[in-house]
N, C-alpha and C positions, 0 to 999 in steps of 0.2 A: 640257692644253697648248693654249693660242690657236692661232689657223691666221694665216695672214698678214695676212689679208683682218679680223681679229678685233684684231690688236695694231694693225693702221694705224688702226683705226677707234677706236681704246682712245687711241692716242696725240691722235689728232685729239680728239677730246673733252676729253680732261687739257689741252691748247694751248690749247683754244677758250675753256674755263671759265677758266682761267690769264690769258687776255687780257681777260676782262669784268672778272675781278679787279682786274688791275692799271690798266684803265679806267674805275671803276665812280664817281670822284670826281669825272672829267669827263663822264659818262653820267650825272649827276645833274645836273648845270646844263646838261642840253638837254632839251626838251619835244616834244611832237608826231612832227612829220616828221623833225627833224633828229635826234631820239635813235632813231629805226627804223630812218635810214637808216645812226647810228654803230655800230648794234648786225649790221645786215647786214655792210657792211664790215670787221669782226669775225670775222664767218660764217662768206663767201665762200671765203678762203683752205681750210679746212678743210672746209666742207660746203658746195658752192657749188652743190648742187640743195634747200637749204633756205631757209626766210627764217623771220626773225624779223619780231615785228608785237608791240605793247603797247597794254594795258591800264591807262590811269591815268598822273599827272604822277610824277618823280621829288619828293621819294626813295623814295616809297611806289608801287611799279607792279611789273603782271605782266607778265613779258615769257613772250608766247606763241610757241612755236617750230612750224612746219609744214613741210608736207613738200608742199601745193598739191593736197591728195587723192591725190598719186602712191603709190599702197602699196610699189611698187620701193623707195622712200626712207624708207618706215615703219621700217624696222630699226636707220636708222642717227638716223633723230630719236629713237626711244624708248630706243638708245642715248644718244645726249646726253641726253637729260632725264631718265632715268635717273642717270647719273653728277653733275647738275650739283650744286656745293656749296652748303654754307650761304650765300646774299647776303643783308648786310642791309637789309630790308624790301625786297626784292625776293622774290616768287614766280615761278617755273617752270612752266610747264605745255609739255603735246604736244597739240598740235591744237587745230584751231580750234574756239570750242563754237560750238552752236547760238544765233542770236539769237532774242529773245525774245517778238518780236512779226513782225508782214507789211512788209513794206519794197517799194521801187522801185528799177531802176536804169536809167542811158538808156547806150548804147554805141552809137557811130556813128549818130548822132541815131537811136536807136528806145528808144521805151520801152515797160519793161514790169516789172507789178508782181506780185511774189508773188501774190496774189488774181485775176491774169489767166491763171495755170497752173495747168488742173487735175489728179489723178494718179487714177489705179484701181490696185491694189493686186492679188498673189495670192503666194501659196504656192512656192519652187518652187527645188526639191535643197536645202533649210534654208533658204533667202536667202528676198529678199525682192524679188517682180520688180515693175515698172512698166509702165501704159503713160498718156504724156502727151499731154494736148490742151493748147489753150486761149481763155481764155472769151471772148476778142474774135479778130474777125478778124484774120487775118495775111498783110502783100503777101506774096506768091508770092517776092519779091526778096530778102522779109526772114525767110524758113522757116529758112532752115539758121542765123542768125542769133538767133532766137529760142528756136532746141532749143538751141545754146551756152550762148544765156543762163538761159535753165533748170535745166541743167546745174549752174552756177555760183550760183543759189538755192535749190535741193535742196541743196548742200554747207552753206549756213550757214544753210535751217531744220534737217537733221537733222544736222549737224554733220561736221566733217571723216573723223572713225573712222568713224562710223556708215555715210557716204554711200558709203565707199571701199570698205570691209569688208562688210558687211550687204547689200550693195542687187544682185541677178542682174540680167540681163535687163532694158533700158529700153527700149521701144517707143514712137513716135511716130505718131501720129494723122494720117489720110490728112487732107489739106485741106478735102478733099471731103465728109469725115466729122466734121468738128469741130461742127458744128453740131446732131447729139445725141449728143455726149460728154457724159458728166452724173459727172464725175469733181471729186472733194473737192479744192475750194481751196489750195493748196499752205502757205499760211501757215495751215490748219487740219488740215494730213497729220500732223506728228510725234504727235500722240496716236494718230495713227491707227498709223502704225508699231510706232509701241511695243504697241499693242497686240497685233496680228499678230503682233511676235517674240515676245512674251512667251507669250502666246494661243494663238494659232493652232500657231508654229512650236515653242510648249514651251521656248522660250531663256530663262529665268528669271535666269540666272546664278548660283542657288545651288546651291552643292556638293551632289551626292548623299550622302546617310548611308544607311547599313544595307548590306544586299546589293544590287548594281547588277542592274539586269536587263541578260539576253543575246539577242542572235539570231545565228543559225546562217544563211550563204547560201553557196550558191554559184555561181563565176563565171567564166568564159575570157573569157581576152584571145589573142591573134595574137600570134605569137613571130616575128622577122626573118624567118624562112628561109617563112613563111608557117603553118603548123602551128600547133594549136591550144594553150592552155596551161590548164590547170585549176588553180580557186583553191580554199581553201574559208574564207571571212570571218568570222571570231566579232566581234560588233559590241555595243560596251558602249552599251544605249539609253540608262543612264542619263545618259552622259555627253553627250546632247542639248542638256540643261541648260545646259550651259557653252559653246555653240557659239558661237565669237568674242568671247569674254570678255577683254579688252585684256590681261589681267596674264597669259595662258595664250595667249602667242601664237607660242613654239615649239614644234616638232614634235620627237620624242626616238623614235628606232627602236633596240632591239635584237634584229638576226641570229644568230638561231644553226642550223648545223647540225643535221638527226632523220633520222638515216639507221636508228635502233633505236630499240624501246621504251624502253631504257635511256635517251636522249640526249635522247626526249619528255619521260620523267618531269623529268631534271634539267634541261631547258629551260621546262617549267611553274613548276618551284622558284625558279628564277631570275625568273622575272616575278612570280610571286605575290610573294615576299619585295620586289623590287623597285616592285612596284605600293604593298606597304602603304607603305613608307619615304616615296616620293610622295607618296600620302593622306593621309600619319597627320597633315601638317599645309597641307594643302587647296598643297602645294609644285605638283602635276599631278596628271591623271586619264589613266587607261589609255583609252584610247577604242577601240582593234580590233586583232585579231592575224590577219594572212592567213599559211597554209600554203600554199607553192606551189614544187614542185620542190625538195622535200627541205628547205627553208628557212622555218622559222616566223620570222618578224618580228612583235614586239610593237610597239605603236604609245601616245604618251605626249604630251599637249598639256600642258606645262610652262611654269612661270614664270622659270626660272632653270636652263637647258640644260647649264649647267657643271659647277652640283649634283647633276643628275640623271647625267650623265656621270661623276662620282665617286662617287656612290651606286651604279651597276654598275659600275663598275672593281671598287670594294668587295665587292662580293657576286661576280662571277668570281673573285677572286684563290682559287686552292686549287679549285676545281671541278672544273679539264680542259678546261671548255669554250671551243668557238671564238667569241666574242660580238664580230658585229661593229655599230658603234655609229656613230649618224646623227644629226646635226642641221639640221634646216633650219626657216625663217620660212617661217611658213602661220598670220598671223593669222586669214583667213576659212576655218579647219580644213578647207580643200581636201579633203586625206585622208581625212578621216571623213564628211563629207558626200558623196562619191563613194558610200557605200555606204546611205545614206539612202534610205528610200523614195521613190518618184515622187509626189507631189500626185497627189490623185484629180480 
């Protein structure tokens, strides 16, 4: 069953697609500026923290939809682009991609080009942190003006998902210190990136096969009343692999009561069998199960939360048990990456 927050968003979509429809004959005889800005006003009513933006003249163009790097807005763009229907020779896309070469841009007369930013790179909770200088001097007037701008060139070398999703931690370089920064040109970082995630942080993106490896931790956290709460985290490594992989970007929790051995075993049965139905065609991966105050929660980074919500509906029906069931949007596997080791 949709929650309300799911059918307004479902409805808003179906309107939106509906109206490029029934406009797409007069969206063909405009070019440039004036068909992005007929495609926003389109938009606005319905998603009016998104914009649209294209690639190419009509009748042949991609209309790329964003969210401006906001990840708050990720759910309901990958919702619309998700849902949008066949147009003819028009393509679809979510987010903006990477360009393809070093560029310049000037904002409130300053300029400054790709290759004037340099970045150093590390490790850090799965992400990928920063910290930026850059290669020319910068007035003291124009500091906070030029990390902005920085900002906004990391978004379109590593691209919109990438930069929102993937990237921890950004640091900025004392003024005083810029002068031996010896940090990689920013219009020459995305290989460098990619290799880090791939590399370094083991984020490949392909599905594990075989038996997943496990680790066992455990962990307190601080309960209201102050008192301590003990965890114990079984942590599927393999599922590293897939850390912010764009089609596996909800979260899928099922609770159940183990107040006996009895309620352990049929709560293991219940995720095992659940787990393969997920797997068997790469639909989610189980990523970690904490035990904590009588409540085992499995944990499931999914492509399609609805499925996976009726794959356990299915599997409780006739068991007894109490299974209570969660979803939420954690493209950068927030959840799972919590229990990741620290960078050495």
């Amino acid at each position: 069953m949709l929650t309300t927050t799911e059918e307004l968003r479902a409805a808003a979509c179906t309107a939106f697609w509906q109206a490029v429809s029934a406009n797409l004959r007069r969206l063909n005889d405009l070019t440039g500026r004036d068909l992005v800005d007929a495609l926003n006003e389109l938009l606005a009513p319905f998603f009016p923290d998104l914009a649209a933006e294209v690639m190419g003249d009509p009748p042949r163009f991609t209309l790329v939809l964003t969210a401006h790097g906001s990840k708050d807005h990720f759910e309901d763009l990958m919702a619309l682009v998700g849902s949008a229907p066949a147009l003819p020779q028009v393509e679809v896309e979510a987010f903006r991609r990477r360009v393809d070469e070093g560029f310049s841009m000037r904002m409130n007369d300053f300029e400054l080009a790709s290759s004037d930013v340099l970045v150093k790179h590390e490790p850090y909770r799965g992400l990928v942190a920063l910290e930026i200088g850059f290669a020319k001097p910068i007035p003291m007037d124009m500091q906070d003006h030029a990390r902005h701008m920085s900002f906004i060139m990391l978004d379109h070398i590593l691209g919109e998902y990438d930069f929102a999703v993937k990237i921890g931690p950004v640091d900025f370089v004392d003024a005083g210190d810029q002068a031996s920064f010896d940090g990689v040109p920013l219009d020459e970082f995305a290989p460098v990136f990619d290799a880090c995630w791939r590399g370094e942080l083991g984020h490949t993106g392909v599905f594990p096969g075989g038996e997943h490896a496990w680790s066992s931790i455990s962990a307190t956290r601080e309960a209201e009343d102050g008192s301590e709460i003990k965890a114990v985290v079984t942590r599927n490594d393999a599922a590293n692999a897939l850390v912010a992989r764009a089609d596996l970007s909800h979260r899928f929790c099922a609770a159940v009561p183990v107040d006996s051995s009895e309620q352990l075993e049929q709560a293991q049965s219940h995720e095992e069998r659940l787990t393969m139905l997920l797997q068997k065609h790469e639909e989610g991966c189980c990523t970690h199960v904490v035990l904590e105050q009588g409540i085992r929660t499995v944990s499931y980074q999914v492509a399609d939360p609805f499925a996976a919500l009726a794959h356990a509906r299915s599997l409780e029906a006739g068991t007894g048990l109490s299974v209570t069931l969660d979803v939420m949007f954690d493209p950068a596997w927030d959840a799972y990456r919590e229990w990741l080791d620290e960078p050495q």
